[in-house]
C-alpha positions as a Markdown table, in Angstrom:
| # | Residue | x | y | z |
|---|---|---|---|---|
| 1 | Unk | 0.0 | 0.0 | 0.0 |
| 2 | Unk | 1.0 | 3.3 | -0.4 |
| 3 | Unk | -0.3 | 6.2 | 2.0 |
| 4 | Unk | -1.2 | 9.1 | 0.2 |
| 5 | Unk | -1.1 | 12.3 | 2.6 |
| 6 | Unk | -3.3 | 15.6 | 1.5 |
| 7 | Unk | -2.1 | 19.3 | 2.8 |
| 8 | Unk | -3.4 | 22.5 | 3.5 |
| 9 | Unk | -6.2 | 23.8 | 1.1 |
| 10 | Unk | -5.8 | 20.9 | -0.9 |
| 11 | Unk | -7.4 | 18.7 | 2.0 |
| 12 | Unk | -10.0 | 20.8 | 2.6 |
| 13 | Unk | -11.1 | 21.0 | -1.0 |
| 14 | Unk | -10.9 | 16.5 | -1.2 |
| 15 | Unk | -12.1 | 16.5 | 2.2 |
| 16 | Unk | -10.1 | 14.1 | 3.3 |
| 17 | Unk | -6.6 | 14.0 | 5.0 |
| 18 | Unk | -5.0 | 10.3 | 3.2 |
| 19 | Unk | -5.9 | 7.8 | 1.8 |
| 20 | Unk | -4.1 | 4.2 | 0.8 |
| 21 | Unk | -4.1 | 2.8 | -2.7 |
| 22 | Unk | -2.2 | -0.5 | -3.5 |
| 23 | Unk | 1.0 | -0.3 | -4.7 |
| 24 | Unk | 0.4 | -2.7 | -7.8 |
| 25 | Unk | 0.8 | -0.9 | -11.5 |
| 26 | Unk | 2.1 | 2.1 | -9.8 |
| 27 | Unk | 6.0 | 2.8 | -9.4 |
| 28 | Unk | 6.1 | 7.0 | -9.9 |
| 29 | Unk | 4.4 | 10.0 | -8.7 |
| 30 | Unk | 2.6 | 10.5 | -12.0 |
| 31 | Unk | 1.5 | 6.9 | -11.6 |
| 32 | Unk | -0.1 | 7.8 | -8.3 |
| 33 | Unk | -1.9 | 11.1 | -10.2 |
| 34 | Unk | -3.2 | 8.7 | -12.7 |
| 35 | Unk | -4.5 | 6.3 | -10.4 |
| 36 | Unk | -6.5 | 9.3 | -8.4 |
| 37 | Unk | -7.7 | 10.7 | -11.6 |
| 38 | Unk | -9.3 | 7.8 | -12.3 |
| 39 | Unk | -10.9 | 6.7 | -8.9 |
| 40 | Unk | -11.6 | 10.2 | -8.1 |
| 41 | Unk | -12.4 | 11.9 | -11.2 |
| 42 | Unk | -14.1 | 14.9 | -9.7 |
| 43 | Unk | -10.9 | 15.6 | -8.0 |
| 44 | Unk | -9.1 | 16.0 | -11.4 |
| 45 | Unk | -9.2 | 19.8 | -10.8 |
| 46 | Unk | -7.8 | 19.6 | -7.8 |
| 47 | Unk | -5.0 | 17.5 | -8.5 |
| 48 | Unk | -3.1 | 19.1 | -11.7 |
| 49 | Unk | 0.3 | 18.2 | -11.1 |
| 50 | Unk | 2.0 | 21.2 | -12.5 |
| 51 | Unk | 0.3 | 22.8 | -9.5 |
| 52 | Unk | 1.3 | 20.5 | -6.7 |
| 53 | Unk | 4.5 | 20.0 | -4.3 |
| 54 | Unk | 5.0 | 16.2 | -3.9 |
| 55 | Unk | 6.7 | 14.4 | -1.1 |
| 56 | Unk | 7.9 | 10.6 | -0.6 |
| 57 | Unk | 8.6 | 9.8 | 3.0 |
| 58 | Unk | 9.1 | 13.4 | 4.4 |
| 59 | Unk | 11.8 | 14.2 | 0.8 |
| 60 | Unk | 10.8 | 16.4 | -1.8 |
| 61 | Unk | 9.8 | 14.8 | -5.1 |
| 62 | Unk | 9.5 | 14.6 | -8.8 |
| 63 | Unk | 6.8 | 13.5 | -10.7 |
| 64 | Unk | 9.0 | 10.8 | -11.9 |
| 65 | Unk | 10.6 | 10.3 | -8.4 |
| 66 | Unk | 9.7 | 6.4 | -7.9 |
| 67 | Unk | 7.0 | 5.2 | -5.1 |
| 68 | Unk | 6.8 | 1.9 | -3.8 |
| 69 | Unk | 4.7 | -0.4 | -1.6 |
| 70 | Unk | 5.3 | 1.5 | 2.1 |
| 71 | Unk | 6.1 | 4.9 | 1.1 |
| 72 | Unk | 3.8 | 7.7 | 2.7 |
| 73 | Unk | 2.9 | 10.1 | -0.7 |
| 74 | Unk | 2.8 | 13.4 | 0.3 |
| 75 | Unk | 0.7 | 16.0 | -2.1 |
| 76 | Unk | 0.5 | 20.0 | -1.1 |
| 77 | Unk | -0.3 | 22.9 | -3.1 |
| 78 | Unk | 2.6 | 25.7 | -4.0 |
| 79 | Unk | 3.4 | 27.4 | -1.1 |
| 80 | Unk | 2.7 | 31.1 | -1.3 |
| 81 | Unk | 2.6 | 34.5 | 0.6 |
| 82 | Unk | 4.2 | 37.8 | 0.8 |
């Protein structure tokens, strides 16, 4: 399984804080986006990838950064602020 962790406004507009998905068919970040866009498609706004910071155990992360059965996904929006 792989624990997918929502931040700031991006957990308040999925309304929820994680989630799990199994970790079979999916070995990168993008493979994770996929996998959401297609079990959640009304988040599909929500979760464009240009727009996100992503996370894999507590390290910043590429889209092509590799996941792996264990690994806690982390997905935040841009940090921003003056």
């Amino acid at each position: 399984m792989i624990k997918v962790v929502f931040f700031a406004k991006l957990r308040e507009s999925l309304g929820t804080q994680a989630i799990e998905l199994e970790s079979t068919g999916i070995s990168t970040v993008t493979d994770v986006l996929d996998t959401l866009h297609q079990r959640y498609p009304q988040w599909q706004s929500e979760l464009v990838s240009t727009q996100l910071l992503v996370a894999i155990n507590h390290e910043m992360a590429k889209l092509d950064s590799e996941v792996s059965s264990g690994d806690e996904l982390a997905l935040f929006p841009p940090v921003t602020g003056g």
